[in-house]
C-alpha positions as CSV (number, residue, x, y, z in Angstrom):
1,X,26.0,-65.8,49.7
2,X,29.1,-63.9,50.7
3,X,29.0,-60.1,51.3
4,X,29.8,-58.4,48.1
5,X,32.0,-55.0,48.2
6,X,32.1,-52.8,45.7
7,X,35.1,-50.0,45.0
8,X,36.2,-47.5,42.4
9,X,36.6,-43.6,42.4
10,X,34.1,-41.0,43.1
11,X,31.6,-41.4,40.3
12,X,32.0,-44.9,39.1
13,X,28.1,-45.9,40.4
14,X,29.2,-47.7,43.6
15,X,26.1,-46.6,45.2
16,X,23.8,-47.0,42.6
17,X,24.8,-50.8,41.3
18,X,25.3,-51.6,45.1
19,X,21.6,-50.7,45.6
20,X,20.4,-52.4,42.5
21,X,22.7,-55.3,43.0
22,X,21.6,-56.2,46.4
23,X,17.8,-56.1,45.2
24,X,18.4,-57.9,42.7
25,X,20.4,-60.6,44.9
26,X,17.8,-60.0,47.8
27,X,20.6,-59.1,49.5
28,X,20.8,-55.8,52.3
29,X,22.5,-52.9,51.1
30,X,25.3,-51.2,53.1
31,X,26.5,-48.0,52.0
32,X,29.7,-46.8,53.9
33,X,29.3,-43.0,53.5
34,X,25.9,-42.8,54.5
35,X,26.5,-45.0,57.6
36,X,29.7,-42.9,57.9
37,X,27.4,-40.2,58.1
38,X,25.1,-41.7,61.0
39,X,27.9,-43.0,62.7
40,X,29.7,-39.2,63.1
41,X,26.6,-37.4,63.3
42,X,27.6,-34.8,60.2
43,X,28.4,-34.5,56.7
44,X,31.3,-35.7,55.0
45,X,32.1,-32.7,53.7
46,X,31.6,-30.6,57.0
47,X,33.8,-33.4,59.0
48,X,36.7,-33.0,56.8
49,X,36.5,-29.2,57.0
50,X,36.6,-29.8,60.8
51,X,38.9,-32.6,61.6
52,X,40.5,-33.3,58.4
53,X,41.0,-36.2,56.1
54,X,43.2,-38.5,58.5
55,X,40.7,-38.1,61.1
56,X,38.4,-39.0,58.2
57,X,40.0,-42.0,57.2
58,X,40.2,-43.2,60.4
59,X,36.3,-43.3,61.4
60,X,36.6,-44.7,57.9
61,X,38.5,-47.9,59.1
62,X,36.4,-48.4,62.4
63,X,33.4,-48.7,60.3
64,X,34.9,-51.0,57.4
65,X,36.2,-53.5,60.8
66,X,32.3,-53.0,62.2
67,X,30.3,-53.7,58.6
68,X,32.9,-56.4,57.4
69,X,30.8,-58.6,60.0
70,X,27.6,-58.2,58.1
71,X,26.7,-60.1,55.0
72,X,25.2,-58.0,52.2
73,X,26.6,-56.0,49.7
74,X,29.0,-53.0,50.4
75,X,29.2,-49.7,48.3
76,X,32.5,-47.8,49.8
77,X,34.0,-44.2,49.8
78,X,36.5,-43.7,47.0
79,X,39.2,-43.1,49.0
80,X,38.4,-46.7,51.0
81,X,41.7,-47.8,49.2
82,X,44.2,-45.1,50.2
83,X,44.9,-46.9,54.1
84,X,47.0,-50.0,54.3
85,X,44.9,-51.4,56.5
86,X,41.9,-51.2,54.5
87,X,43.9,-52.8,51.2
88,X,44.3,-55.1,53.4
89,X,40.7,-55.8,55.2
90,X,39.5,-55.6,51.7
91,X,40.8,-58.4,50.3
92,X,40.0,-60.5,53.0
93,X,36.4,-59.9,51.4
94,X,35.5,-63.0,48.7
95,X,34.1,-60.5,46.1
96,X,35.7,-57.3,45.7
97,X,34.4,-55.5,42.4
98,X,36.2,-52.3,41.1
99,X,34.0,-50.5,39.0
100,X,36.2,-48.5,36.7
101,X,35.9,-46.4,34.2
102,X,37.9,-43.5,32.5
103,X,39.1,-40.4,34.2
104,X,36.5,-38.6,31.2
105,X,33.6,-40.3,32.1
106,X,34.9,-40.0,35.8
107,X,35.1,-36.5,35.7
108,X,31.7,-36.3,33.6
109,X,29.7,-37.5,36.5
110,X,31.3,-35.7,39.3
111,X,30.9,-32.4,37.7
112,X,26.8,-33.3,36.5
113,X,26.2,-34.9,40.4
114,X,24.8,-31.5,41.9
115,X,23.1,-33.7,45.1
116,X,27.0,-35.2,46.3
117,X,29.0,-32.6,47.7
118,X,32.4,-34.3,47.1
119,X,35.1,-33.0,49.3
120,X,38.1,-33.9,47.7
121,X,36.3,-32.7,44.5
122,X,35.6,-29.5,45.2
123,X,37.5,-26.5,44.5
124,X,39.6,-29.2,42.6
125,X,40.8,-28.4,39.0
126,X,40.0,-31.7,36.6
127,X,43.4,-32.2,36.3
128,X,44.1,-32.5,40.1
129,X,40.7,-34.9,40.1
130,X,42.6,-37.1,37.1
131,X,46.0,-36.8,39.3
132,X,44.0,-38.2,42.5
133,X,42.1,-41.1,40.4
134,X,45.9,-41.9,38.9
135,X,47.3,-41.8,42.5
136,X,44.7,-44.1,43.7
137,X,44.1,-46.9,40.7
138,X,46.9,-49.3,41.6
139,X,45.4,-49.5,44.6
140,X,41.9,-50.3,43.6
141,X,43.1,-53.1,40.9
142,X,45.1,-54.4,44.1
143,X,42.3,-55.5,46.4
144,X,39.9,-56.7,43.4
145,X,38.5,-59.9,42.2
146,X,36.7,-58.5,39.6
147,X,36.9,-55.4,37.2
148,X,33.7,-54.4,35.8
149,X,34.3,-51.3,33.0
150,X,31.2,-48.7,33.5
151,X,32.1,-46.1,31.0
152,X,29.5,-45.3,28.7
153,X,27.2,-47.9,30.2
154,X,23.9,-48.3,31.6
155,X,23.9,-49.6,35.0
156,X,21.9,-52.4,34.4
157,X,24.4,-53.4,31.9
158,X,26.7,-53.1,34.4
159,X,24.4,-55.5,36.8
160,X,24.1,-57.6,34.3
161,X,28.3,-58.6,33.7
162,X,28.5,-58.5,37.6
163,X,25.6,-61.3,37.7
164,X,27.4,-63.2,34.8
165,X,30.6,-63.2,36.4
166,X,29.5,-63.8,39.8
167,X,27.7,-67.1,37.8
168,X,31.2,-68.0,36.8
């Protein structure tokens, strides 16, 4: 099976499908922000306090080039979308999923996840966090294959319509 990458905003459960996805696929799980994290020896929210979001995005880019080698699937950063170059390695990918779901429900989860320390969340109002989702959707409809709603869903609801459509 191909690799399988998953994308959306902050909060849209790309970590948590992509770890019950690749179970249930028997597939290895690759989660870019925590090999990110590994890879730059700090946290994400101390490196961009550091060096900055460009620098960020960067180390981002080397590692998307690096893990687009492996097969399994691939939970991304939020902000995997924002470089050109990355659009463009995406699509390159057979099965890009966005998981969407509304800037509510976005904003719901951000604000109740107390164990992710979300740089370009905090010290954010919610209607700069909307603003940044807006800024950043066109993008993420750009470089799927699929679009998978997760508002007000479980996430093995969500599993299951991936599964379905990846049947199709």
């Amino acid at each position: 099976m191909e690799s399988i990458v998953l994308i959306g905003f902050m909060g849209a459960g790309k970590t948590t499908i992509g770890q019950s996805l690749a179970n249930k696929l028997k597939m290895p799980h690759l989660d870019l922000d925590t090999a990110l994290i590994e890879k730059i020896g700090r946290s994400i929210p101390d490196y961009f306090e550091k060096y900055g979001e460009a620098a960020f995005r960067e180390q981002e880019t080397q590692l998307l080039k690096e893990l687009s080698k492996n097969t399994a699937v691939l939970s991304t950063g939020g902000g995997i979308v924002v470089g050109p170059e990355n659009r463009s390695l995406l699509k390159s990918f057979q099965q890009v999923i966005y998981l969407h779901a509304t800037p509510e429900e976005l904003l719901k989860r951000i604000t109740e996840d107390t164990e992710n320390q979300r740089p370009l969340a905090i010290e954010r109002s919610s209607k700069e966090i909307i603003t940044l989702f807006e800024s950043r959707k066109n993008f993420y409809e750009e470089c799927a294959k699929m679009t998978i709603d997760t508002t007000n869903r479980s996430p093995e609801e969500i599993i299951n319509e991936i599964l379905q459509q990846l049947k199709e």
